[in-house]
N, C-alpha and C positions, 0 to 999 in steps of 0.2 A: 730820453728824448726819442721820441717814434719821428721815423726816416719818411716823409711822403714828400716824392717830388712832383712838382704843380709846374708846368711849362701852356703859357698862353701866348698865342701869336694871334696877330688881327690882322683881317686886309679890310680896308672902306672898298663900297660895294654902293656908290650913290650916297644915299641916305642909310643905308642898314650896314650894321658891322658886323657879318659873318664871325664866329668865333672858331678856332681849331683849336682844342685845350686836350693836354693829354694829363692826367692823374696818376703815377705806379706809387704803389710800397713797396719802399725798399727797406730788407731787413736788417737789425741791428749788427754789431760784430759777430755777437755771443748767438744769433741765430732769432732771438727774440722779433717779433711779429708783432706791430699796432695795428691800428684799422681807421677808416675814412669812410665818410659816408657823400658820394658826390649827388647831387639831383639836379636832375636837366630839363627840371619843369613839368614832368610827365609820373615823374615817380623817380624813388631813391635806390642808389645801385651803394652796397657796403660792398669794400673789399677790406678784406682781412686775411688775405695771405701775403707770402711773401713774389713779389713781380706783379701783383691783382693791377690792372688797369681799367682806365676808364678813357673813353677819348670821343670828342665831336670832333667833326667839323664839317662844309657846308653841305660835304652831298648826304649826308646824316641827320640833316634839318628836321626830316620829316617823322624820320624814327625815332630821335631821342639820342643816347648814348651809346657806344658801343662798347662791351667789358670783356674782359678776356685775359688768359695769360700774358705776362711777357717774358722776360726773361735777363739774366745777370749782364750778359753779353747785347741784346738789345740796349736796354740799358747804358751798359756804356758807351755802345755808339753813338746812341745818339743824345745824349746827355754829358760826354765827353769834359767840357768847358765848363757846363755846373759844378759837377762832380770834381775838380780837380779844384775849383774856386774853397772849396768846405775849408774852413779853418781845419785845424789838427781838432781832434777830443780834448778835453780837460784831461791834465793825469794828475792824481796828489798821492805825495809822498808823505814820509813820517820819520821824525829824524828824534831818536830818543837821547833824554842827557842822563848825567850821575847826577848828583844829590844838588850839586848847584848850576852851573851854566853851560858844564863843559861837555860837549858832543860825548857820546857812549863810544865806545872801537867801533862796536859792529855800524854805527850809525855813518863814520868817517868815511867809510864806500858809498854811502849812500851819494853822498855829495856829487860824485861823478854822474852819477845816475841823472840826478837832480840840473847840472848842469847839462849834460845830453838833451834833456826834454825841453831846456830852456831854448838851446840852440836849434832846438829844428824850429821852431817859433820867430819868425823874421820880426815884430810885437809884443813879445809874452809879457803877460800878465801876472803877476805872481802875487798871491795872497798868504803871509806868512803869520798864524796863531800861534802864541804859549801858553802852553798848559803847565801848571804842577800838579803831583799829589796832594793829599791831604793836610799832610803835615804841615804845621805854623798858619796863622792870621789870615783872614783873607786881605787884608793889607798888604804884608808880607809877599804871601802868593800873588797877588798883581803884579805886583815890581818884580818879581823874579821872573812870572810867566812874559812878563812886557821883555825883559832880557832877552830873555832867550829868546823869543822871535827877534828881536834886534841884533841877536849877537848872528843867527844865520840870513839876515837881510845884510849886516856889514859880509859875508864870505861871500854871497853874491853880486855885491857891488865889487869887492876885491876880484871877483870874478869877469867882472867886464859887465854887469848885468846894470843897465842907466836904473840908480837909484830911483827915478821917476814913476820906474815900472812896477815896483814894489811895494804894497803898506802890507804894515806889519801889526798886531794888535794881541794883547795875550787876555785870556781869560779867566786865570788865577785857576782855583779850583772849582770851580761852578760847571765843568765838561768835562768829568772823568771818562776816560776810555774803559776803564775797568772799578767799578761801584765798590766803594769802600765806606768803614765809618771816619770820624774825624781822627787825625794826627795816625796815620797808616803810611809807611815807608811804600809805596807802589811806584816800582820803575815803570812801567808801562803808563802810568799817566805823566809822568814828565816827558815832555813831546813837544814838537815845534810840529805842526800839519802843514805844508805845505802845500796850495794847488795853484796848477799851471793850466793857462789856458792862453 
């Protein structure tokens, strides 16, 4: 998701509604850059870096747009109340089992983890998929991959987490995480995916 914050304020003015509209990109976590294209009637101004603005308002009437740097720190001044509105990011985790339902060791840390990202969420969301390997039916595999996302939607309600906020849903083997032929022992595809938003 490319970051562009769009802020419009209007004052009436008689009959005419004067516009002040200011356009930045703001960059991703990872540093990553989208781009926008605004037009103010007259011709199109792209911004494609990161701070690139664009902004009217009335004493600019006659010229158009005005583009230009801004900056992290502008930015947050005056954008402050947006900016702090943003939900959290999605985060999905991945919680692998042994051969039937039972959480992996290294997975049983994960849980903490998993529960941390729930609690900063005042709402969360939580979508929880089962995956199995290849091995056995895809009958089989349903009911098992449906398990095991049910068996870590039950830890998270034991968690305090309102059942309401959770569906759970397995895919049997139809999404392997790692490409196999049929009846192939792969721990890496027995998986519960978990994402939080």
């Amino acid at each position: 998701m490319r970051a562009v914050l769009l802020v419009l304020v209007a004052w009436a003015a008689g009959c005419a509604t004067p516009r002040n509209d200011l356009v930045v990109v703001l960059p991703e976590r990872d540093g990553k850059v989208g781009a926008v294209v605004v037009a103010d009637g007259r011709r199109d101004h792209a911004l494609d870096t990161a701070y690139a603005s664009a902004r009217s308002d009335p004493g600019l009437l006659r010229s158009g747009m005005k583009t230009g740097p801004s900056s992290a720190e502008e930015v947050g001044k005056e954008f402050a109340a947006a900016l702090a509105a943003q939900p959290a990011r999605p985060v999905s985790l991945v919680l692998y089992f042994t051969e039937g339902s039972t959480l992996s060791d290294e997975s049983k840390g994960v849980v903490d983890r998993m529960f941390a990202e729930i609690a900063k969420r005042p709402a969360a969301e939580i979508t929880v998929i089962g995956h199995t390997d290849t091995v056995g039916t895809d009958a089989f595999n349903d009911k098992l991959s449906l398990e095991r996302a049910q068996a870590v939607r039950e830890i998270l309600i034991g968690m305090g987490v309102p059942a309401q906020n959770i569906s759970a849903a397995g895919r049997g083997k139809r999404e392997p995480l790692i490409s196999t032929g049929d009846n192939v022992n792969e721990p890496r595809n027995r998986r519960v995916e978990l994402s939080v938003r």
